[in-house]
C-alpha positions as CSV (number, residue, x, y, z in Angstrom):
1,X,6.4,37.1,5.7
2,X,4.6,40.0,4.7
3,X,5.6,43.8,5.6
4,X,8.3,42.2,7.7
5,X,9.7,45.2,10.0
6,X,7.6,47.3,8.2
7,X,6.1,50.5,9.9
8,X,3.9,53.0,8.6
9,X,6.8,55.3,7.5
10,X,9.0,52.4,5.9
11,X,6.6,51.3,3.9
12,X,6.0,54.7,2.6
13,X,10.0,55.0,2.4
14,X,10.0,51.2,0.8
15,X,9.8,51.5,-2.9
16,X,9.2,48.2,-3.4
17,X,6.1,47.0,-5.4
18,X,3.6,44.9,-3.8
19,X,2.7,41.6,-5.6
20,X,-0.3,40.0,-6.2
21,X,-1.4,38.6,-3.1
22,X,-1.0,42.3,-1.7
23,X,2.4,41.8,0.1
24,X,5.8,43.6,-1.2
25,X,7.8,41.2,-2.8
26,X,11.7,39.8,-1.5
27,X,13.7,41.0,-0.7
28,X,13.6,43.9,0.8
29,X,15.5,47.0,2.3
30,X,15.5,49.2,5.3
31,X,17.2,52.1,6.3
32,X,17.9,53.5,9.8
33,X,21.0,55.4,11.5
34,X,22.2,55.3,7.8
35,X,22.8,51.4,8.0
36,X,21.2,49.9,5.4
37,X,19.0,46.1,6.0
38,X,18.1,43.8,3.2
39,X,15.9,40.9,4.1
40,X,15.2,38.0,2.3
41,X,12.0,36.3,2.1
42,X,11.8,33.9,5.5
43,X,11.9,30.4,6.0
44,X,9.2,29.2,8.7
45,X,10.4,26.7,10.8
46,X,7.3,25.5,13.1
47,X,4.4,27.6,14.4
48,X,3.8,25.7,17.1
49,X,-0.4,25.5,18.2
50,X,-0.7,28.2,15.9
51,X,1.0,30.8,19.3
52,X,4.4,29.9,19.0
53,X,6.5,30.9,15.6
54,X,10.1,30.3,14.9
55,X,11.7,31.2,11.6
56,X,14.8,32.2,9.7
57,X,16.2,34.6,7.5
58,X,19.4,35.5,5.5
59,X,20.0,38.9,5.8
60,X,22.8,41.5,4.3
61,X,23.5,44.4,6.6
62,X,25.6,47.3,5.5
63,X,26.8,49.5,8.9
64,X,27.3,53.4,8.1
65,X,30.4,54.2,6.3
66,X,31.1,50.2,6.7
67,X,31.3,47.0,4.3
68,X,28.5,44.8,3.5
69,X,27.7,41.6,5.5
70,X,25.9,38.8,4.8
71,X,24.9,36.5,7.3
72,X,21.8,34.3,8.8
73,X,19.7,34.8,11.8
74,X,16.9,33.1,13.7
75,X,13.6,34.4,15.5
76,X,10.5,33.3,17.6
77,X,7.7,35.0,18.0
78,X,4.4,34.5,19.7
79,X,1.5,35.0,17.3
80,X,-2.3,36.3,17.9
81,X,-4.1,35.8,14.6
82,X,-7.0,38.1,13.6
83,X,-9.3,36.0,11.4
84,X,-11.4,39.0,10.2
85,X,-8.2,41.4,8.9
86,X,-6.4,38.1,7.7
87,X,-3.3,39.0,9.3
88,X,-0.9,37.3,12.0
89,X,0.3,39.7,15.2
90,X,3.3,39.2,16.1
91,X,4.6,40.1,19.5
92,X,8.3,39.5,21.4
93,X,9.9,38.8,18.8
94,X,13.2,37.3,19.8
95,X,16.2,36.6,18.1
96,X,17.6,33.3,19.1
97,X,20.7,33.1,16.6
98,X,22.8,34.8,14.6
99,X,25.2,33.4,12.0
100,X,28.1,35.7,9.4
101,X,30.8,33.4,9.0
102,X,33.0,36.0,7.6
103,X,33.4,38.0,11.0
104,X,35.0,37.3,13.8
105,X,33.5,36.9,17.5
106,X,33.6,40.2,18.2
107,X,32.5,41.6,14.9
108,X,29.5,39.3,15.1
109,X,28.7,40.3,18.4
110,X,28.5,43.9,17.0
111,X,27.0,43.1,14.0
112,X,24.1,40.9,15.8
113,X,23.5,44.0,18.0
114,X,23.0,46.2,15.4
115,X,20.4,44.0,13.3
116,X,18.5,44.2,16.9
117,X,17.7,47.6,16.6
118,X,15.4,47.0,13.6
119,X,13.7,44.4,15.0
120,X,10.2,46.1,16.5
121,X,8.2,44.7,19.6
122,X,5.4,44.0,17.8
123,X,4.8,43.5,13.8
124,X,2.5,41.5,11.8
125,X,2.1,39.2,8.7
126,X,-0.1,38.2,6.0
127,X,-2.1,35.3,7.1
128,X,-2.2,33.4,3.9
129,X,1.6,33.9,3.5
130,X,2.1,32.6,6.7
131,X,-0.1,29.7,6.5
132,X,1.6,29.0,2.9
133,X,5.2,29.3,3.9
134,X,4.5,27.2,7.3
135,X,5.9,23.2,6.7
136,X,3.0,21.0,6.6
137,X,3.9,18.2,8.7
138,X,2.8,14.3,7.7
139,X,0.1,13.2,8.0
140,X,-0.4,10.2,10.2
141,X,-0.3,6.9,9.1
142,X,-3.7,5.8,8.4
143,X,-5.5,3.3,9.9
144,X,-5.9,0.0,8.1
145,X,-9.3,-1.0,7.3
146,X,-10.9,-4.0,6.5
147,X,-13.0,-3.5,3.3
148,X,-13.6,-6.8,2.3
149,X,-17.4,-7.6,2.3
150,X,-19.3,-9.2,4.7
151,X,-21.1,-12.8,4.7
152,X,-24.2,-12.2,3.2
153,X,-27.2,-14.6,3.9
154,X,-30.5,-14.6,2.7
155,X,-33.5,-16.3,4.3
156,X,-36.9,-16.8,3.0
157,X,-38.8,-17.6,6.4
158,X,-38.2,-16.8,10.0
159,X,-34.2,-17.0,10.5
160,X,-31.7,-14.9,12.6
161,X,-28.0,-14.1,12.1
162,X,-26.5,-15.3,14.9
163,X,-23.2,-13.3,14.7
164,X,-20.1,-14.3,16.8
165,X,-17.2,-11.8,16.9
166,X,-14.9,-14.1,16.0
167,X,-13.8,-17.8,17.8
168,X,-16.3,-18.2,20.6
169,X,-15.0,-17.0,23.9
170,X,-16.7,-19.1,27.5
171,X,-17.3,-17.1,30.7
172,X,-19.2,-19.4,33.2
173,X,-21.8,-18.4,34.9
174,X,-22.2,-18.0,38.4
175,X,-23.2,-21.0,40.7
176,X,-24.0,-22.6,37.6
177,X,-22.0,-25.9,35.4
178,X,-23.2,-23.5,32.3
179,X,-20.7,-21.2,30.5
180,X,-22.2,-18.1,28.5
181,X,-20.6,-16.9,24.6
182,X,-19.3,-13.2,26.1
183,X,-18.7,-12.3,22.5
184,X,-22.2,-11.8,20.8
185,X,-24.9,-10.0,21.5
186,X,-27.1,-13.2,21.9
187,X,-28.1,-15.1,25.0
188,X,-26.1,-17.7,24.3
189,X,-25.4,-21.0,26.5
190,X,-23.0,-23.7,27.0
191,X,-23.8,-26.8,28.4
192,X,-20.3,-29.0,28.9
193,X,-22.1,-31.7,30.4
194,X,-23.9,-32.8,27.4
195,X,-21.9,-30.3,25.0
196,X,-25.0,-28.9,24.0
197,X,-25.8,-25.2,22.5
198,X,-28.9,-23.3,23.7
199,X,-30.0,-19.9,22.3
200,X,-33.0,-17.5,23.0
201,X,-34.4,-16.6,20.3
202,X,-37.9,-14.5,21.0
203,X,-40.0,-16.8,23.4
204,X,-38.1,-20.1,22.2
205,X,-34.9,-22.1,23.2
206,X,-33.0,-23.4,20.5
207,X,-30.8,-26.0,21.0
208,X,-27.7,-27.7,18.8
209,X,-24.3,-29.5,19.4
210,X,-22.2,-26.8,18.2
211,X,-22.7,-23.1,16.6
212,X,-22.6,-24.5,12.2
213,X,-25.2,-27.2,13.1
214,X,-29.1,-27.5,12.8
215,X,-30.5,-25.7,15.4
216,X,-34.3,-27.0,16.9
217,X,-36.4,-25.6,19.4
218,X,-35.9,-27.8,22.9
219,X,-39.0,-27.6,25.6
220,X,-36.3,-28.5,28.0
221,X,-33.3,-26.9,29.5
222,X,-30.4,-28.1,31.8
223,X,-31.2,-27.9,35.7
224,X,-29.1,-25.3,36.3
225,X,-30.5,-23.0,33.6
226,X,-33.0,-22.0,36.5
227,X,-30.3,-20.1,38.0
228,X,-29.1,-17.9,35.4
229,X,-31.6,-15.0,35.8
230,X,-30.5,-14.6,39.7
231,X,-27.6,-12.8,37.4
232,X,-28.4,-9.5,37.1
233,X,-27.1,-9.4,33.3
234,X,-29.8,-12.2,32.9
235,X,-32.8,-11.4,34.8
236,X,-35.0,-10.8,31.6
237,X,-34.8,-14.6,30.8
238,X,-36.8,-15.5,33.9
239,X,-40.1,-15.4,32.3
240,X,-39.1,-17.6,29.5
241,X,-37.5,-20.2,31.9
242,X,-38.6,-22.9,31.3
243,X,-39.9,-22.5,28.4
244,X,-43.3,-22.6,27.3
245,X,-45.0,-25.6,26.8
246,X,-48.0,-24.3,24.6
247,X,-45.3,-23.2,22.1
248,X,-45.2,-25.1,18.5
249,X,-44.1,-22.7,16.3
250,X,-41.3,-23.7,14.7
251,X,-37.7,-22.8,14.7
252,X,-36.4,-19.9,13.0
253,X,-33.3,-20.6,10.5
254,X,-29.5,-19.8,12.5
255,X,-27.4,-18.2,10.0
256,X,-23.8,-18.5,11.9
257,X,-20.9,-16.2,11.4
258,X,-17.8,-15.4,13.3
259,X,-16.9,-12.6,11.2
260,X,-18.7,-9.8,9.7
261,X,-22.0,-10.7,8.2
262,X,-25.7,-9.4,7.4
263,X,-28.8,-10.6,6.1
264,X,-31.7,-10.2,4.0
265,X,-34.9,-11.4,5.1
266,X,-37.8,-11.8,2.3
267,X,-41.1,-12.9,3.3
268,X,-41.1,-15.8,1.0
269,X,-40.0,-15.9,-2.2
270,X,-38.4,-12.4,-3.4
271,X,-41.1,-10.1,-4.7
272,X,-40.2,-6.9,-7.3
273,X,-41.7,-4.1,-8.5
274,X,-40.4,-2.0,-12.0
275,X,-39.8,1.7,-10.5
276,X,-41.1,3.5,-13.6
277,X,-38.9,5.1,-16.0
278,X,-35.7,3.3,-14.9
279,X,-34.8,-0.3,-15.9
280,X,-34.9,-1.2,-12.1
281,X,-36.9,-2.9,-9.8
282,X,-36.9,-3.2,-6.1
283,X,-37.8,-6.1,-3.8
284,X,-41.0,-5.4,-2.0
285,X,-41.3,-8.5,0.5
286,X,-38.6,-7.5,2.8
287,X,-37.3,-4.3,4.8
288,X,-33.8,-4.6,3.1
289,X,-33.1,-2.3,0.3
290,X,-32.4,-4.5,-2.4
291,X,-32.5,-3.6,-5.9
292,X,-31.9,-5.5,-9.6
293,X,-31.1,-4.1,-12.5
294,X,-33.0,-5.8,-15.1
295,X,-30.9,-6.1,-18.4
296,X,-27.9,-7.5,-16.6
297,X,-30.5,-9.1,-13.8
298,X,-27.7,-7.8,-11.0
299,X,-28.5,-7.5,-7.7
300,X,-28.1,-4.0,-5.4
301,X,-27.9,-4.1,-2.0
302,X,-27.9,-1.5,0.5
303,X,-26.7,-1.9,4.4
304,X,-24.9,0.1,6.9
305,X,-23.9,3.0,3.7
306,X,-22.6,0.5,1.8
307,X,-23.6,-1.4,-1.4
308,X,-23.1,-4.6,-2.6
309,X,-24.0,-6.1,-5.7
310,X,-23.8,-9.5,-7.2
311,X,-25.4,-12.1,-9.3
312,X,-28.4,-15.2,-7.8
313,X,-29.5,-13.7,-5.2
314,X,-32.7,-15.7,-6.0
315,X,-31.9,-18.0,-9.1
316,X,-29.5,-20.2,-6.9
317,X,-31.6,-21.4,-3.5
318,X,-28.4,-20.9,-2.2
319,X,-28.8,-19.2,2.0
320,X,-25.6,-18.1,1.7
321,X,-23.9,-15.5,-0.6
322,X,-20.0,-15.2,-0.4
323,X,-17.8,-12.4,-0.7
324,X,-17.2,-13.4,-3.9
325,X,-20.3,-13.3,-5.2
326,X,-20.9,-10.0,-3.6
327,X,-18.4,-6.9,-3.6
328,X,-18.6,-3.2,-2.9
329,X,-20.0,-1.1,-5.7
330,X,-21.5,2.2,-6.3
331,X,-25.3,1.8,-7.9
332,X,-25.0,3.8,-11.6
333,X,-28.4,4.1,-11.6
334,X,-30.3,7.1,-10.9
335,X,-33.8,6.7,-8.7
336,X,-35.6,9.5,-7.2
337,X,-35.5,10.6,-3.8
338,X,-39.0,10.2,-3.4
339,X,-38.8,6.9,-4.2
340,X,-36.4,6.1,-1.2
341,X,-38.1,8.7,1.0
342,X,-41.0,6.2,0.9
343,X,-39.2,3.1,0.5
344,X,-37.6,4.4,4.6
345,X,-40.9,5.7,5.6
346,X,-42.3,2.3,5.1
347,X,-38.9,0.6,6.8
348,X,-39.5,2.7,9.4
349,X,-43.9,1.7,9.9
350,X,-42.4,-1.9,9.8
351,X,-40.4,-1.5,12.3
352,X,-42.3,0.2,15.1
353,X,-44.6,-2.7,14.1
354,X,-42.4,-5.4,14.9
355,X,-41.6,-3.6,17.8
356,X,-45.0,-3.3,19.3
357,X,-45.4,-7.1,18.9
């Protein structure tokens, strides 16, 4: 602790050097009355929310005309810290224990009382020092994370990820025989009547007999479907109940996951363009950020601030990509920033598009 007990006039007295942070250097020695105090350099015990400090000291303390003693006492303080002057105000200081083993009760009684009277109402400290000296407590077990990769799909017309957080989990739904999948973001059905699937997907129903299978569009729904938008959670499905019967387009692709997954979506076969003066080239057919690096013809891929890289994403016709074949990496190469400032600028103009539709 820096000028510890020190006023104006005992530093002047003190002919102790400072150091190189600015602070005398331990231990050090004060005189009052003709007793003589030497402190060595405290220990910090906790400084509580950065108000409340408790430390220790030894300390040798010579009385006038008496024997040196050595002994150990213990302080609290409450702390005001001034961030401009880097310092630490200490006010009430307190001492909370005093320890010389060589002197009896009443000796240390005395002897505790007489280190009291150096001890001023209000002193302060180095910041730094203080912050260096104070016990850094551990650091909180971190939380485990799961970094494996994701399921990766690719589709090359119309498909969705359907994504299921984890085993599917039934609700029923109100005055209905249907039951609801509460844990994805998908409208979702259950018919246990003819254990039977049925997803909305756009303006289409999609039905299947379970979530892995080949989903088709259906023109017909179970009777009690009819019901489901008099729940409020529901009520935007009334319009496409039942369904249209002037719609033929076909069904989308499902890509089903119950754990973490994402997908790339490529208007046909992938299409890439060289980005000049790099041995890169970028898909151009999709709104994913997907990249392949030509010598080694691995693939980049960019989602949610992660990458992932890995080999066939186009020479196996292959709709899924495991985590095996993809796995987190850091892309080597450099590209310009102009060259993904347009690449999101166009993401973006997609987007609104699709939105508009």
């Amino acid at each position: 602790m820096a000028a510890l007990f020190a006023s104006p006039v005992e530093r002047a007295f003190s002919a102790v050097a400072p150091n190189q942070s600015g602070d005398p250097s331990w231990p050090r020695e004060r005189y009052q009355n003709g007793t003589r105090l030497i402190i060595y350099q405290p220990q910090v015990d906790d400084w509580k929310d950065f108000q409340q400090l408790t430390w220790r000291m030894a300390i040798s303390l010579t009385p006038k005309s008496g024997k040196d003693v050595v002994g150990v006492v213990e302080m609290k303080g409450n702390t005001d810290v001034d961030n401009v002057g880097k310092v630490a105000i200490i006010t009430n200081p307190q001492v909370t224990g005093a320890y010389f083993p060589s002197l009896d009760p009443a000796a240390k009684e005395k002897m505790e009382h007489l280190f009291k009277t150096f001890v001023p109402s209000t002193f302060s400290v180095s910041l730094h020092s203080l912050i260096a000296s104070t016990p850094k407590k551990e650091a909180p077990a971190g939380a485990q994370l799961n970094n494996d990769p994701p399921k990766i799909f690719v589709g090359y017309r119309p498909s969705i990820l359907l994504s299921v957080n984890g085993e599917p989990v039934l609700s029923e739904v109100p005055n209905t025989n249907l039951k609801f999948v509460v844990n994805t973001q998908w409208p979702l059905f259950f018919d246990g009547a003819s254990s039977t699937y049925y997803l909305a997907a756009g303006q289409q129903w999609l039905t299947a007999n379970s979530l892995e299978g080949q989903w088709s569009v259906t023109k017909k729904l179970p009777p009690d479907m009819s019901k489901v938008p008099q729940d409020k959670q529901w009520s935007a499905l009334k319009k496409f109940i039942p369904p249209s019967a002037k719609s033929g387009s076909a069904a989308p692709d499902v890509f089903y996951s119950d754990k973490p997954a994402e997908i790339i979506l490529f208007d046909g076969q992938p299409v890439y363009t060289q980005i000049p003066n790099t041995q890169l080239e970028y898909a151009t057919n999709t709104n994913s950020v997907v990249f392949v690096f030509t010598p080694t013809q691995q693939f980049y891929y960019l989602t949610a601030g992660r990458w992932f890289r890995g080999r066939g994403l186009t020479r196996h016709r292959t709709s899924q990509l495991t985590s095996r074949r993809f796995r987190s990496a850091v892309l080597l190469q450099r590209y310009s920033s102009r060259f993904l400032g347009q690449r999101r600028r166009k993401m973006r103009f997609c987007w609104r598009r699709f939105r508009r539709r």
